[in-house]
N, C-alpha and C positions, 0 to 999 in steps of 0.2 A: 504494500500500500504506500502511495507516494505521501512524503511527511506532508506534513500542511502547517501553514504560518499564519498567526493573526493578521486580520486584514488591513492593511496601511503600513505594516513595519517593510523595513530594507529588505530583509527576505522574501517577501510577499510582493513586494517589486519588480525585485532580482527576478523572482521564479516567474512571474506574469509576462515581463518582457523577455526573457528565454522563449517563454511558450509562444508568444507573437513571431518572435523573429524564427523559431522551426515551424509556424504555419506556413510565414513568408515564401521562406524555404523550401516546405510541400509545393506552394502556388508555384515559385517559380520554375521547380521542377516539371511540374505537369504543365506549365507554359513552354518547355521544350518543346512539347511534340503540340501546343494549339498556343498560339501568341496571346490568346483573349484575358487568361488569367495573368496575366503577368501587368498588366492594367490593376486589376482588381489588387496585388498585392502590395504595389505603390501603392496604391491608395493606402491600406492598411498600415504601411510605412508610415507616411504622412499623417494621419492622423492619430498616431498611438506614440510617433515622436517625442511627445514632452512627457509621455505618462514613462518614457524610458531612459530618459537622460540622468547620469550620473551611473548608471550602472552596466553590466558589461553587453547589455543587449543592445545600447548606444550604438558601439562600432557595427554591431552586424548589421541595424539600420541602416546605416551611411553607405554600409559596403553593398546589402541589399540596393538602397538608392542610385546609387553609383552602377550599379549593375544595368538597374532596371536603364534609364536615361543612355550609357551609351551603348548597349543592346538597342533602343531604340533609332539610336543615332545613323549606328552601322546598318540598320534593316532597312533605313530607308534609302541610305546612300546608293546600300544594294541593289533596291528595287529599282529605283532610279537608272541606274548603269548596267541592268544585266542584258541588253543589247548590246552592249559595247566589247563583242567579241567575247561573253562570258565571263567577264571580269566583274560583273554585278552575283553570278553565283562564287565565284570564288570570294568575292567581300561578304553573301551572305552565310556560306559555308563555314568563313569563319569566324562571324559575329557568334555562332551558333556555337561553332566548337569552346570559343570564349564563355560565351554564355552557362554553357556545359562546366567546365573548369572552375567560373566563376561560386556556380549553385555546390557544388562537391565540395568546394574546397572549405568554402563558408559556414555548411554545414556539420563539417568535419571537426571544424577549428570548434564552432559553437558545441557539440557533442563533448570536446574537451574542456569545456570553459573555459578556454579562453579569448582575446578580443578578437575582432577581425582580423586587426592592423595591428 
């Protein structure tokens, strides 16, 4: 049975914003294979932001955010240029492979406690 902490103390923080930033982490994984949910988990970012600052679900926030925005950056760049001799699949092949890298690595780091960065 997972402990449980009175509600308001730094524990009860800690463990809330852990839990956020491995939902995050679910979304953004299942936004690998459908781009739609990875919308939905910035948001959750964004909005659960200040309920996490100070503690170590902070960085995985920023690192989530940072994710999300240049995944978005690179898919459009991609889309944009994949006429152009294929080089719009090779920029989105490897937003994607990033993307990939980015969700594993985060969630790994997070699974250990510790920060992102």
């Amino acid at each position: 049975m997972p402990q449980q902490f009175p509600i308001g103390t730094d524990e009860s923080r800690e463990q809330s914003g852990r839990d956020f930033a491995t939902l995050v982490y679910l979304i953004q994984a299942i936004s690998l294979f459908t781009a739609v949910p990875f919308f939905i988990g910035v948001i959750v970012n964004y909005a659960k932001r200040g309920d996490v600052r100070g503690t170590l679900a902070e960085s995985h926030f920023r690192w989530q955010i940072r994710t999300f925005w240049f995944w978005l950056l690179w898919t459009v760049i991609g889309s944009a240029t994949w006429w152009l001799l294929g080089l719009g699949f090779l920029i989105l092949g490897i937003a994607w492979l990033w993307a990939v890298y980015r969700v594993v690595r985060g969630w790994l780091v997070l699974a250990d406690n510790r920060p992102a960065y």
